[in-house]
Each structure stands twice: as structure tokens, then as C-alpha cells.
matplotlib code that plots the C-alpha trace (Angstrom):
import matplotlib.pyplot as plt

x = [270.6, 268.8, 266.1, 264.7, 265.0, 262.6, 261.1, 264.6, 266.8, 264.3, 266.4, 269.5, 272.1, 272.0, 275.0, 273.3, 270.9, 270.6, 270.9, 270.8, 271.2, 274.0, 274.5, 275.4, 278.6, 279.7, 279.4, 281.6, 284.6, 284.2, 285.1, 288.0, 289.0, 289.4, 291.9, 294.2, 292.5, 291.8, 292.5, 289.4, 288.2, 284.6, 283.7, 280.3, 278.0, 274.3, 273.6, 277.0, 276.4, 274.9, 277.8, 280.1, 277.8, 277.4, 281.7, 282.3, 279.5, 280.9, 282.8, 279.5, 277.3, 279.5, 280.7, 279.4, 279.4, 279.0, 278.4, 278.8, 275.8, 277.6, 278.1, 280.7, 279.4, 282.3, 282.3, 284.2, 283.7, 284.1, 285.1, 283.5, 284.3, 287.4, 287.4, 290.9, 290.1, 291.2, 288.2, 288.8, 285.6, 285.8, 282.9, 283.1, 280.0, 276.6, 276.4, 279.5, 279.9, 281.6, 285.2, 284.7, 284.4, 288.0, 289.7, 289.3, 290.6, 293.8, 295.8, 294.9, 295.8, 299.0, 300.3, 297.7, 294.3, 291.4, 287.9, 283.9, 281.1, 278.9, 276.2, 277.7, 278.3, 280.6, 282.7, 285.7, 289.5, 291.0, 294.3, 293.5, 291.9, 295.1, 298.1, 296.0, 296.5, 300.0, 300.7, 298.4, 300.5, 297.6, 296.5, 293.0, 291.5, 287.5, 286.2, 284.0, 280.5, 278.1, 274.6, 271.5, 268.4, 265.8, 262.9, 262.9, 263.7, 261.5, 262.6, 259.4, 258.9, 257.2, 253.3, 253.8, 254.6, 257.6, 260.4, 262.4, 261.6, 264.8, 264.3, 266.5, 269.7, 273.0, 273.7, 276.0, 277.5, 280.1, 279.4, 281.4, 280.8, 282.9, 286.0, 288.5, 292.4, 293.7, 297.5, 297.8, 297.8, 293.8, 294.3, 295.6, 291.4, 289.9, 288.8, 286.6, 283.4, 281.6, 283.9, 281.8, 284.0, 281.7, 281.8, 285.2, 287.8, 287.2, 286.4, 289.6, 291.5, 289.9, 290.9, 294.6, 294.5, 294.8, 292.3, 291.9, 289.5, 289.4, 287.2, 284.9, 282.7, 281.7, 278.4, 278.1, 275.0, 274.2, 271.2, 269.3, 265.9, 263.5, 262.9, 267.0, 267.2, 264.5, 266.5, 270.1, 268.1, 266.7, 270.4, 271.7, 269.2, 269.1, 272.8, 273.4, 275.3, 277.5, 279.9, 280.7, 284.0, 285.0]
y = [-184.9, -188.1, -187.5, -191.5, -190.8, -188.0, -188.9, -188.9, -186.7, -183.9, -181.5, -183.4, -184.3, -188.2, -188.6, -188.1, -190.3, -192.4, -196.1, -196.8, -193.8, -192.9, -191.4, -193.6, -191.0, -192.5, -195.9, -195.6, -193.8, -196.4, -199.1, -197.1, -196.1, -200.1, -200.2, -197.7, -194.4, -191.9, -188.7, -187.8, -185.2, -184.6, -182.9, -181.6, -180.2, -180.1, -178.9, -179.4, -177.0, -180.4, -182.2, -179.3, -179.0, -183.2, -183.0, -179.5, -180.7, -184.4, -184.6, -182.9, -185.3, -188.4, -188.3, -187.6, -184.2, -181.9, -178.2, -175.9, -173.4, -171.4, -168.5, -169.5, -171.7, -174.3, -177.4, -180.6, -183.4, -187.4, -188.8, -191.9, -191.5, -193.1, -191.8, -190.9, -188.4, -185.3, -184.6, -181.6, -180.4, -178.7, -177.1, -178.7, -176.8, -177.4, -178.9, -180.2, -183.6, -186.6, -186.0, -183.0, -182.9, -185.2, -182.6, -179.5, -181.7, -182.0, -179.7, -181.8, -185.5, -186.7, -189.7, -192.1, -191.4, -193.7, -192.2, -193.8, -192.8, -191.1, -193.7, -196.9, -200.0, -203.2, -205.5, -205.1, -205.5, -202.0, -203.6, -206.1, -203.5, -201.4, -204.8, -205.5, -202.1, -202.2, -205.0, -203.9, -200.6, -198.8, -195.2, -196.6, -198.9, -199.6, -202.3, -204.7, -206.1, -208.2, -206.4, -207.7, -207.8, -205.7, -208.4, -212.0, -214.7, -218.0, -221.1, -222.7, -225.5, -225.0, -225.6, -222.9, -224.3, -222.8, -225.2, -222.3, -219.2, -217.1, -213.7, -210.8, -213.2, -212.1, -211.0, -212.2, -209.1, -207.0, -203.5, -200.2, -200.5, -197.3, -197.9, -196.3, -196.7, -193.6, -192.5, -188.9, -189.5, -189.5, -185.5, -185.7, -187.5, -185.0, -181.8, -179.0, -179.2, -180.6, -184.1, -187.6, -189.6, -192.3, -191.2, -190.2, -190.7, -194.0, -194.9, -193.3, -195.8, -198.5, -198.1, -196.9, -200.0, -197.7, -199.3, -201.9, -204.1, -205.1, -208.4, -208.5, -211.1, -210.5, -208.1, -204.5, -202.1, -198.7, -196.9, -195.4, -195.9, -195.3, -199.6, -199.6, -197.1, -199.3, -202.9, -201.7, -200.2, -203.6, -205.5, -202.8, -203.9, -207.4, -207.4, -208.2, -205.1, -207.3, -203.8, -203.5, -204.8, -202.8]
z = [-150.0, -149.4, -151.7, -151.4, -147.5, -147.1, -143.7, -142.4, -144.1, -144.8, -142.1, -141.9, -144.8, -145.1, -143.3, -140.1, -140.7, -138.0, -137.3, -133.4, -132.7, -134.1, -137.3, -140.3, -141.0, -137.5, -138.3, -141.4, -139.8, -136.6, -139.2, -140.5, -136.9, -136.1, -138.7, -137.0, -139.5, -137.5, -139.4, -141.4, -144.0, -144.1, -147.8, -146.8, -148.8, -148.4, -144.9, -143.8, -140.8, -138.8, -139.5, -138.2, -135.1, -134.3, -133.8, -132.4, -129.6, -129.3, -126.1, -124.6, -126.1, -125.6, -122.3, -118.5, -117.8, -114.8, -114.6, -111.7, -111.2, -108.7, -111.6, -112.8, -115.6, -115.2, -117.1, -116.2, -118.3, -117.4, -119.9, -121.2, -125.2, -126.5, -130.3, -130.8, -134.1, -136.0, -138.2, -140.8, -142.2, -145.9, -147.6, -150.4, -152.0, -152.2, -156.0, -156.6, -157.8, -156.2, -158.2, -157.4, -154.3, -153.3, -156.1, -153.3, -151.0, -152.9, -150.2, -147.2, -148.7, -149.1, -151.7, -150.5, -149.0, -148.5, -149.3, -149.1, -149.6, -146.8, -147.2, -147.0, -144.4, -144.8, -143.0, -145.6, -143.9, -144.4, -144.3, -146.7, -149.4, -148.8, -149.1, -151.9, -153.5, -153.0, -154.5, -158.0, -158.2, -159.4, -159.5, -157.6, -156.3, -155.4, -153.4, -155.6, -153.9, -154.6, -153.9, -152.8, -154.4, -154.2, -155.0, -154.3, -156.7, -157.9, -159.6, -161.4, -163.3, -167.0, -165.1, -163.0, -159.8, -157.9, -157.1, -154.9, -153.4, -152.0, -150.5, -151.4, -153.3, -153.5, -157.1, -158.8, -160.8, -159.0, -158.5, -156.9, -152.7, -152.8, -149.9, -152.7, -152.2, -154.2, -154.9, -155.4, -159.1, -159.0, -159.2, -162.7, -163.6, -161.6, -163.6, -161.4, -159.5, -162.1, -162.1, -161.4, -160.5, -161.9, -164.7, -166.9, -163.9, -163.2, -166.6, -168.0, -165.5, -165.9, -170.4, -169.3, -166.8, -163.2, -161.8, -159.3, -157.7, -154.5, -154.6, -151.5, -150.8, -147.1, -146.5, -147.7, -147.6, -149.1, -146.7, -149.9, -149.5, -146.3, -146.4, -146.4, -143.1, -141.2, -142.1, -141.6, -137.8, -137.4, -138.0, -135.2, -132.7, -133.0, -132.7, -136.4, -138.2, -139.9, -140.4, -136.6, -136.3, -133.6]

ax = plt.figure().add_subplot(projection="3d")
ax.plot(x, y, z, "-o")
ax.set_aspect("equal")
plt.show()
């Protein structure tokens, strides 16, 4: 619902929040759609009607178009869009939690799906995370990220004078980026609408050793806050969104 994004996401789930004028939901499945994925399931949820209506409206939108006004209301369009996708778009319901969520999806996946987050950028190889994933043999696998922090950070010496002043560090913990490798096995953690799949699915992998990591130590962002929606804008017009790599 973006909640932390009020002045953009009041009307609009935070998918569609925009960042050069394009949503942030078209970003992601641009990065996935450089690495050859191009079949996509949208689980939508809180006004999932603006997702439906953004795709079913797309050529329109996206290419040159030209319209007869002789009565017959013909439409011819130019095209000028290249996305090659099949989008199927689930209601996944308006509560329902993130494991549950890919658990009504179980009919469309097959034995191995990729699945993100609708709210997050990086430059990670897709092929990579998925040779790497191969190789663990795994039920999962997440893509590990360093986050950056919020607040700056100061090196002083014991008089008070500061030695080193760094602006918004790279922390050094590892954290869930999302960009999820899953074999069809992930089913069997997933229990209803009310699954997290924070919470006991990947924890209950992690103890019976399912789960994988996917080290990544190029960028990543997460748009959560207003501040986060007018720097990830700024990168995209000063030609440094470090997640096109298309």
C-alpha cells in the first residue's frame, strides 16, 4: 500500500509509483526482461485495478498511434514498443501476506520460478543468481545485499573532533534484496493467505538447510520512503540508475 509514500501512492498501489516516468513495477520486469524473462505473474492486491489498466492500455500508451475520425473509429497503431511480454495478472487479495500471495499462484508456476518484490531495484545478473542456484540444489534461494544507511557516519577522535565524515555507508551486514530463485518445493512452506514468507518459510529452510544465498555486492535499492522515491528519480535523470542494464 505504500503507507511511507503517501504523497505518491495515496491513489495508486506502490508499484506504480513512478520513477521517470515510468512505474517502478516496469523497471523491475525491464531487468528481468534483459535476461531473456519475459513471462510474468503480477499477484496484485491493493488497487490492483491500475495495474490491470497500465498493461491492457500499453500498446496505446507506448507506441505512435493514429485514429481515423471518418466514423469509423479505426485505430492503427505504429509501433515503437519492443517489450516482448505475457503478463498474467492474479488477484491475489487485498490482505494477504507475501507467502501468501506466491501460494495462489501455485497453478501458473512450474518447477522453477523467479519472484521479487514490487518495490525493489538492482543491477544483480539473473543468470548468475540462477547458475548459482543450480549449483546449491536448494529449495530457495534469495539474493543477499548490503544496504545503505540511512544516516551518515563519523569517525572522532576522544576530544571530539571528527577524523571522517562518510555519507550514507554501505553496511556491512547482509540483508534479503528479495530476487528469490524458488523450486516448486517452496509450496510444501507455504500455508494459506496468512503465510509471511519472512517469517516461518524461510526460516524453516534456512534450519532444514534449503536455503540459499546469492551474495551480491553490486547496488540494490528498495523505494520505501518519500526521500527514497525522490533519490532513486534523481539517479534516473542524471543517468545514474545503476539497475538499468538494458
Amino acid at each position: 500500500m505504500g503507507t511511507r509514500l503517501r504523497e505518491q501512492a495515496e491513489f495508486i498501489p506502490k508499484p506504480m509509483v513512478q520513477i521517470g516516468g515510468k512505474p517502478i513495477l516496469w523497471h523491475i520486469m525491464k531487468i528481468y526482461s534483459h535476461y531473456g524473462c519475459n513471462d510474468f505473474i503480477l499477484c496484485l492486491g491493493y488497487k490492483g485495478q491500475v495495474i490491470r489498466e497500465y498493461f491492457l492500455d500499453y500498446e496505446y500508451m507506448h507506441n505512435d498511434l493514429i485514429v481515423k475520425l471518418d466514423g469509423t473509429g479505426k485505430r492503427v497503431l505504429e509501433p515503437a514498443c519492443t517489450e516482448d511480454w505475457t503478463i498474467t495478472c492474479v488477484d491475489t487479495g487485498l490482505n494477504t501476506m507475501t507467502g501468501g500471495r506466491i501460494k495462489r499462484i501455485e497453478r501458473l508456476v512450474g518447477e522453477r520460478f523467479l519472484a521479487t518484490y514490487g518495490d525493489g531495484l538492482s543491477n544483480v545478473n539473473i543468470q548468475g543468481l540462477v547458475h548459482f542456484h543450480n549449483t546449491m540444489s536448494r529449495t530457495a534461494t534469495l539474493t543477499a545485499v548490503h544496504p545503505v544507511s540511512r544516516f551518515g557516519e563519523i569517525s572522532m577522535d576522544d576530544s571530539g573532533i571528527v577524523a571522517k565524515f562518510s555519507e550514507k555507508m554501505s553496511l556491512g551486514s547482509w540483508v534479503n534484496g528479495g530476487f528469490f530463485v524458488f523450486e516448486k518445493g517452496i509450496f510444501d512452506y507455504l500455508d494459506g493467505d496468512e503465510s509471511i514468507l519472512e517469517k516461518a518459510p524461510l526460516e524453516t529452510l534456512a534450519q532444514e538447510k534449503q536455503l540459499a544465498a546469492f551474495k551480491h555486492e553490486g547496488a540494490w535499492d528498495c523505494m520505501d520512503t518519500y526521500r527514497d522515491y525522490l533519490r532513486l528519480n534523481q539517479l534516473w535523470n542524471t543517468g545514474k540508475a545503476s539497475w538499468k542494464v538494458w
